[in-house]
LOGUGU-402632 format. One line per field, with one value per residue (C-alpha): residue number from 0; chain; x, y, z. Coordinates in steps of 0.02 Angstrom, whole numbers, plus 50000, padded with zeros to 5 digits. Layout:
N
resi = [NUM;...]
chain = [A;...]
x = [X;...]
y = [Y;...]
z = [Z;...]
END
This chain:
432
resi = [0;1;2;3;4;5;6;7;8;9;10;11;12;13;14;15;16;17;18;19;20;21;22;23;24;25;26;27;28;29;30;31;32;33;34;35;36;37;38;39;40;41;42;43;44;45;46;47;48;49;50;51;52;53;54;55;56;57;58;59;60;61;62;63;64;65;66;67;68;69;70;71;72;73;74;75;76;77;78;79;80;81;82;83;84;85;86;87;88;89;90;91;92;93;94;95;96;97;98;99;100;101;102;103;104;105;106;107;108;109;110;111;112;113;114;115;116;117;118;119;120;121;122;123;124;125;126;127;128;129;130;131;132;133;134;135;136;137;138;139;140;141;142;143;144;145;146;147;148;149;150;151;152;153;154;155;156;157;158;159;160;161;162;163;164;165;166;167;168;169;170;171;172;173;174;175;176;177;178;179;180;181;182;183;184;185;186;187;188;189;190;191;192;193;194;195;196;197;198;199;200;201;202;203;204;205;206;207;208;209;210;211;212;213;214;215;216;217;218;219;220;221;222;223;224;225;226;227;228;229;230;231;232;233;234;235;236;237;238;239;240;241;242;243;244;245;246;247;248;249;250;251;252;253;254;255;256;257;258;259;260;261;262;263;264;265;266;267;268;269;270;271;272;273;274;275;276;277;278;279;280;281;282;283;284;285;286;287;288;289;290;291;292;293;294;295;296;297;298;299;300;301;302;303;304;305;306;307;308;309;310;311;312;313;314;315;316;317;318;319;320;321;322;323;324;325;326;327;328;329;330;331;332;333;334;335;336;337;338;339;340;341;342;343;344;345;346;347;348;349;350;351;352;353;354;355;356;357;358;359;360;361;362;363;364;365;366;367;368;369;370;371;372;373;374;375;376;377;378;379;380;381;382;383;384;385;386;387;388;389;390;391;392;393;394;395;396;397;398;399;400;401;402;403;404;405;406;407;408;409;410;411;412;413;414;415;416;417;418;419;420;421;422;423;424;425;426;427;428;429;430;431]
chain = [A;A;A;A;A;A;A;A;A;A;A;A;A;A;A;A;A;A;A;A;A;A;A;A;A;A;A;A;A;A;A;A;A;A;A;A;A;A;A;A;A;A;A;A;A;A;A;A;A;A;A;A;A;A;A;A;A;A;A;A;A;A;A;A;A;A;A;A;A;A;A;A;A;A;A;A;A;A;A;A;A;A;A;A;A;A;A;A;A;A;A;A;A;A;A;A;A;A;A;A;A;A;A;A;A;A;A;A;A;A;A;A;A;A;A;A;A;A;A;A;A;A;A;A;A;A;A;A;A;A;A;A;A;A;A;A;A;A;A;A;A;A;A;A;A;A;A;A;A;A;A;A;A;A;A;A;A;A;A;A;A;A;A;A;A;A;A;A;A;A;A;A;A;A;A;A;A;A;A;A;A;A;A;A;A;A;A;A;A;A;A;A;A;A;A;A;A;A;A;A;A;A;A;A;A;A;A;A;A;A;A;A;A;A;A;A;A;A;A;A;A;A;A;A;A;A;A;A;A;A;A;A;A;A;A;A;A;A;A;A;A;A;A;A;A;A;A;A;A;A;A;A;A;A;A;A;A;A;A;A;A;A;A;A;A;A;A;A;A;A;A;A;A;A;A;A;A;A;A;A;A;A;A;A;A;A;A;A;A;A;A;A;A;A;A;A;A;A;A;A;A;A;A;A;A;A;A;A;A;A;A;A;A;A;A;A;A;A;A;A;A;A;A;A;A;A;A;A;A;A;A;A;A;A;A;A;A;A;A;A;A;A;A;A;A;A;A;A;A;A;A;A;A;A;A;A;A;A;A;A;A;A;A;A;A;A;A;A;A;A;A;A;A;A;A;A;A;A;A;A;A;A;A;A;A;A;A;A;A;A;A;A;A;A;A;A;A;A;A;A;A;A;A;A;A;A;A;A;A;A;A;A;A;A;A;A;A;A;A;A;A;A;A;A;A;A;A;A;A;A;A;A]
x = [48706;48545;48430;48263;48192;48194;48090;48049;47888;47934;47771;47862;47899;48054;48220;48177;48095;48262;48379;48314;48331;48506;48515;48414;48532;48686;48613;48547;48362;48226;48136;47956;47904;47716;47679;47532;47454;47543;47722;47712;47859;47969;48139;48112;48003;48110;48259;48148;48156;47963;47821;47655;47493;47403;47276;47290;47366;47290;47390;47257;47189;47377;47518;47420;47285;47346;47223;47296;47470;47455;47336;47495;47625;47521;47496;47672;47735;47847;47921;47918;47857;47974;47897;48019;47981;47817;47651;47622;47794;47728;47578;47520;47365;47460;47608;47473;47387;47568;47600;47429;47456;47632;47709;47877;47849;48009;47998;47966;47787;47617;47623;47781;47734;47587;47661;47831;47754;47592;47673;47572;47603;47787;47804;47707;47832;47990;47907;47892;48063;48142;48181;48132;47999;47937;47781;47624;47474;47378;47278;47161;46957;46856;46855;46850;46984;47114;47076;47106;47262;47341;47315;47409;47538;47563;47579;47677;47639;47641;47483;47544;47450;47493;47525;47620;47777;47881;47826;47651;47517;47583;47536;47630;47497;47570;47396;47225;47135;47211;47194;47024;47061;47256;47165;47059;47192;47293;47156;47105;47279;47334;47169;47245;47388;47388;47196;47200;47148;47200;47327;47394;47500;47673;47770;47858;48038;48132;48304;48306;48418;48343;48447;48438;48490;48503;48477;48468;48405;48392;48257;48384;48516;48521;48666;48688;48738;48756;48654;48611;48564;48407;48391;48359;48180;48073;47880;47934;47997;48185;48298;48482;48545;48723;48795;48874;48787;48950;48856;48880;49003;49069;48990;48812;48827;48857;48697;48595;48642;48597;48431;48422;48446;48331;48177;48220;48323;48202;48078;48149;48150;48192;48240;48298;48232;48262;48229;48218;48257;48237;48403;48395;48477;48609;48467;48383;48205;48133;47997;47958;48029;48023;48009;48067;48188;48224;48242;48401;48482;48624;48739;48728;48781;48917;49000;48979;49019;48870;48734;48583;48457;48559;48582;48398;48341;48474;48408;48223;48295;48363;48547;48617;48690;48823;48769;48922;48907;48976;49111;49078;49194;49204;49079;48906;48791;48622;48526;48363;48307;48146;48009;47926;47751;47754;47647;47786;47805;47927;48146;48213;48385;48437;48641;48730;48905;48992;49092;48962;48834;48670;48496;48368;48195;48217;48256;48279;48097;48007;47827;47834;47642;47572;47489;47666;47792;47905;48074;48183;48356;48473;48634;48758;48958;49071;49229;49368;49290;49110;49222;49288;49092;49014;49157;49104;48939;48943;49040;48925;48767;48844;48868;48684;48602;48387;48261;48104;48024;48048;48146;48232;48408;48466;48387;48503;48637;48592;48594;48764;48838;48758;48852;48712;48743;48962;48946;48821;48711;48592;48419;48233;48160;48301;48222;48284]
y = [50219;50152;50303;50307;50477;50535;50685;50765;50906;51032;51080;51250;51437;51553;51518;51329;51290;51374;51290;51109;51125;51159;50981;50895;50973;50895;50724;50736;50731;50810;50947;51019;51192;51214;51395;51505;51623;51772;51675;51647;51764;51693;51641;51478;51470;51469;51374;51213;51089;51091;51210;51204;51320;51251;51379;51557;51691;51617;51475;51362;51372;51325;51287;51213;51121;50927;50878;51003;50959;50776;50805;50899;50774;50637;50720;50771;50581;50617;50509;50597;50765;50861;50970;51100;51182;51233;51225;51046;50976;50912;50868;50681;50684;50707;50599;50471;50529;50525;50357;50311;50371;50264;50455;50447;50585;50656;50633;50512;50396;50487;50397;50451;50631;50593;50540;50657;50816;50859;50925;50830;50664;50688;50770;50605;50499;50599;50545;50367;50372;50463;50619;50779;50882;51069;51050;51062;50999;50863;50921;51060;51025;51140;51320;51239;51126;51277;51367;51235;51138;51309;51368;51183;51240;51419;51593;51624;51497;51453;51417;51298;51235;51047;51075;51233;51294;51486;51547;51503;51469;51534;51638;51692;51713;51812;51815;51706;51849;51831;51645;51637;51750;51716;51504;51598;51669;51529;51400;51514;51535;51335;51324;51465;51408;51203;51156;51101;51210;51089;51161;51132;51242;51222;51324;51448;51421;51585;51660;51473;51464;51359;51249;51122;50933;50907;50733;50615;50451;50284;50191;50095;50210;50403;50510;50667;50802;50934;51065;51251;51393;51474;51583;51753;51761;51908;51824;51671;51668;51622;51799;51736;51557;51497;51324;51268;51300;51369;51391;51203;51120;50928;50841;50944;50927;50733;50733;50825;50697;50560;50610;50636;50477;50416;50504;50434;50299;50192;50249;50194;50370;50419;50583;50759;50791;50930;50887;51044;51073;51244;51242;51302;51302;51186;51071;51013;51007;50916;51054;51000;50901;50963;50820;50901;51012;51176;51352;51345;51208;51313;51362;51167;51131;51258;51181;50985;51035;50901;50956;50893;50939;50820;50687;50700;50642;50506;50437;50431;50346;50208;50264;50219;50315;50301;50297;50390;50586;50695;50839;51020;51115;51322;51426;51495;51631;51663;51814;51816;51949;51988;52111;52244;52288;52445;52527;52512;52311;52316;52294;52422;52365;52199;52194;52067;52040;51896;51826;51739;51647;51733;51617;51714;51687;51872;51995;52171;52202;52067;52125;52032;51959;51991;51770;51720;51741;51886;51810;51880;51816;51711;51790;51655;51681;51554;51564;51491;51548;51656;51806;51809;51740;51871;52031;51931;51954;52140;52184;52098;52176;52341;52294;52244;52377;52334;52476;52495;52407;52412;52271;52226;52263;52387;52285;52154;52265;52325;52149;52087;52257;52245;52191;52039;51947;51967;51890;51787;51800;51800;51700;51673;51823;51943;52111;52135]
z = [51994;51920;51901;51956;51957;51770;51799;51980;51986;52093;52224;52256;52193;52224;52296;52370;52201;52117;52246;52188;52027;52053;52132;52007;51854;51955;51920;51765;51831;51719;51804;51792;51883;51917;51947;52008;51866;51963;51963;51762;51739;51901;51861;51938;51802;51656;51753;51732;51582;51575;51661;51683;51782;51925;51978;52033;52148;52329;52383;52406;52224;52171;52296;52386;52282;52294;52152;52038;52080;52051;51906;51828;51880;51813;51642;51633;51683;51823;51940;52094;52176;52279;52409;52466;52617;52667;52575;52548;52627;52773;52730;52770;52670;52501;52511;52514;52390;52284;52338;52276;52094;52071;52120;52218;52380;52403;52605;52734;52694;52752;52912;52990;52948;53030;53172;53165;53118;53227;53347;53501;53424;53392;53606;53665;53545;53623;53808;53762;53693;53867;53774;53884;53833;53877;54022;53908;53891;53778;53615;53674;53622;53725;53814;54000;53947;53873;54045;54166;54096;54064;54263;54282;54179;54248;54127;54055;53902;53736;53620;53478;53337;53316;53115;53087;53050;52992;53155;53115;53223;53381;53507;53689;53817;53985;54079;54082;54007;53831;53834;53747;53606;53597;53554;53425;53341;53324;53263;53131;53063;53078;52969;52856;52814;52899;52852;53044;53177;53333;53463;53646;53782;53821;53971;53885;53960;53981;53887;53783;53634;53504;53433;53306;53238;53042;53000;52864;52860;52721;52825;52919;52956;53029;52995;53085;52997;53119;53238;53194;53325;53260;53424;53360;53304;53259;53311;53309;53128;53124;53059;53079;53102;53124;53122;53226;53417;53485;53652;53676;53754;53678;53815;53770;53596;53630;53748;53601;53451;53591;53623;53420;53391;53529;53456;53248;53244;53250;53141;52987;52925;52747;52682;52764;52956;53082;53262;53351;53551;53675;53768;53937;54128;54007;53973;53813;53785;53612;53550;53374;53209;53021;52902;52788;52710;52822;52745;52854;52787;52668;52851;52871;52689;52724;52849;52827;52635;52565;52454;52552;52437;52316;52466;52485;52304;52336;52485;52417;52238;52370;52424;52590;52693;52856;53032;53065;53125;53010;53065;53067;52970;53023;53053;52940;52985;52885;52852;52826;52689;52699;52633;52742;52711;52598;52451;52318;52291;52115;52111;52044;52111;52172;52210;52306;52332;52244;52368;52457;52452;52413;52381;52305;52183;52132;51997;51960;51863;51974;52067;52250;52266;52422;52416;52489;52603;52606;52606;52480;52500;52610;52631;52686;52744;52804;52893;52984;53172;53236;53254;53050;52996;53083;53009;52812;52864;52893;52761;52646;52720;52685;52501;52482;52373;52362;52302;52243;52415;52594;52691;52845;52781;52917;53046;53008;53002;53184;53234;53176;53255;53414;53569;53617;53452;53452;53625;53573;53757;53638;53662;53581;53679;53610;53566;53374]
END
């Protein structure tokens, strides 16, 4: 294979940051971490052939500060930039700006995030294309406007910024009298953490399961690699996820990849995609797609047994890939790991089982900032059937030992034990 990419900047910290690196030292790609002056010491930090600072603690004076990434990918020669998940992943605005300095964007062009992932573009797209979509409204401009298309819609609803993601820039509005600040609230975080305060309403459908397509696509071809339930939330940020949906019968799963490959196949896509739907009454609804690589995506690699992260650089350095669906292989359940707000903020013990698969950006000695998100660790089992994942899941919970801060560890413990989740009558507006 002729090889393109000799050395990929990585526009990420932690665990995504560590995870492609991992991909990039499988084929021989040269890799370059950029880091925050608060991350210096990070152990994605010294994983990397080459390092260098980009700004400060605050996100927006380093993560995501597009002149100061490219300004270090062009001094360090690189050949392309790979986003990871969040910050700058999905954002239009500096994939051009890549393409315009001879820099490879690992992801699809500017204009098909543009179009893909704002969240009012991509619904209208999924109309055109006869995929169904939640009852909502256009792109919200005025105070008159918010009030009267949400009476149309009926409470209770959904305010959604158009660019957002991790739970992000959303808001559930039972009653008209929140509906003024409930808007505020969410424009001034999409312009937080998005740099785009536009929203609009969608019905908020009632005890949904979300559920989820993996694809991956070459420009001409789409292969599917799977679907994911992603149902039990904590404020709309995803805490466990399982691949496969075994709510879904062959017929629905069928329907789903259909209406997957209505919306993309198309588009000449390139790269890693997640095309998410609200699954109700045994109908799908398309609610929103990722263009890029999803925090999730380990249960998938688990049980289609592909590296994606690998299959992604391959796809933007020009590999093809088969139309054909790929088969599911057992069952994986993922743990979210995160950190609870507390006064103590150092690891002062950090254990994990080694029998399964653990994805973390953390040591024992390691300060967690308070800039970034407060994942710690993906804890990820796979088994034969639901049933065995879910007894690998709790034994390996038990065998977690963290100190020194505050997390959701027994939570997730409560979860996995309770009666909802073995059953799995589980659904988005689960208490947890």
């Amino acid at each position: 294979m002729s090889q393109l990419f000799q050395k990929i900047l990585i526009a990420n910290r932690g665990e995504v940051a560590e995870r492609i690196i991992r991909a990039c030292q499988k084929l021989k790609i040269q890799t370059v971490a950029v880091y925050s002056t608060v991350d210096a010491q990070s152990r994605f930090v010294e994983l990397a052939n080459e390092k260098i600072c980009i700004g400060s603690a605050p996100a927006k004076k380093s993560y995501l500060n597009r002149e100061s990434l490219l300004m270090a990918a062009l001094n360090l020669n690189v050949d392309a930039i790979h986003p990871g998940y969040g910050f700058l992943s999905e954002d239009a605005q500096f994939a051009e700006m890549c393409a315009e300095c001879g820099i490879t964007f690992i992801g699809p062009e500017s204009g098909l995030i543009r179009q893909l992932a704002d969240k009012d573009k991509s619904r209208l797209l999924a109309i055109e294309q006869g995929v169904p979509v939640i009852p909502g409204s256009d792109l919200i401009t005025f105070d008159d406007e918010l009030i009267m298309q949400a009476k149309e819609i009926g409470f209770p609803l959904l305010i959604k910024a158009a660019h957002g993601g991790g739970g992000k820039g959303i808001r559930a509005i039972k009653q008209e009298a929140d509906l003024l600040l409930g808007a505020e609230i969410v424009q001034q975080e999409a312009k937080s953490s998005f740099a785009a305060g536009s929203f609009y309403l969608e019905k908020k459908l009632v005890h949904a399961r979300h559920i989820e397509v993996q694809i991956l696509g070459d420009g001409q071809h789409v292969q599917v690699l799977g679907d994911r339930d992603c149902s039990l939330q904590n404020h709309r940020q995803k805490v466990i996820e399982e691949s496969p949906s075994t709510v879904l019968t062959d017929e629905q799963r069928s329907q789903l990849y259909k209406y997957t490959r209505q919306l993309i196949e198309n588009q000449h896509y390139v790269g890693l995609g997640t095309i998410e739907f609200l699954f109700a009454e045994n109908k799908f609804y398309f609610l929103e797609m990722n263009t890029r690589l999803q925090v999730e995506h380990g249960v998938t690699e688990e049980t289609v047994k592909m590296d994606v992260v690998q299959q992604q650089l391959l796809v933007a350095d020009g590999k093809d890939v088969t139309n054909a669906d790929v088969m599911m292989n057992g069952h994986a359940i993922e743990c979210r790991l995160t950190l609870s707000p507390c006064v103590t903020n150092e690891i002062t013990q950090f254990d994990f089982p080694t029998n399964i698969r653990v994805e973390t950006g953390y040591r024992v000695g390691d300060k967690i900032s308070a800039y970034y998100d407060g994942l710690l660790a993906k804890i990820i089992c796979h088994a034969e059937t639901r049933k065995l994942a879910i007894i690998k899941m709790k034994k390996a919970l038990e065998a977690i030992h963290v100190s020194g801060i505050e997390t959701n560890l027994m939570q997730l413990k409560t979860i996995v034990s309770s009666q909802e989740f073995m059953e799995n009558t589980i659904s988005i507006d689960s208490k947890i």
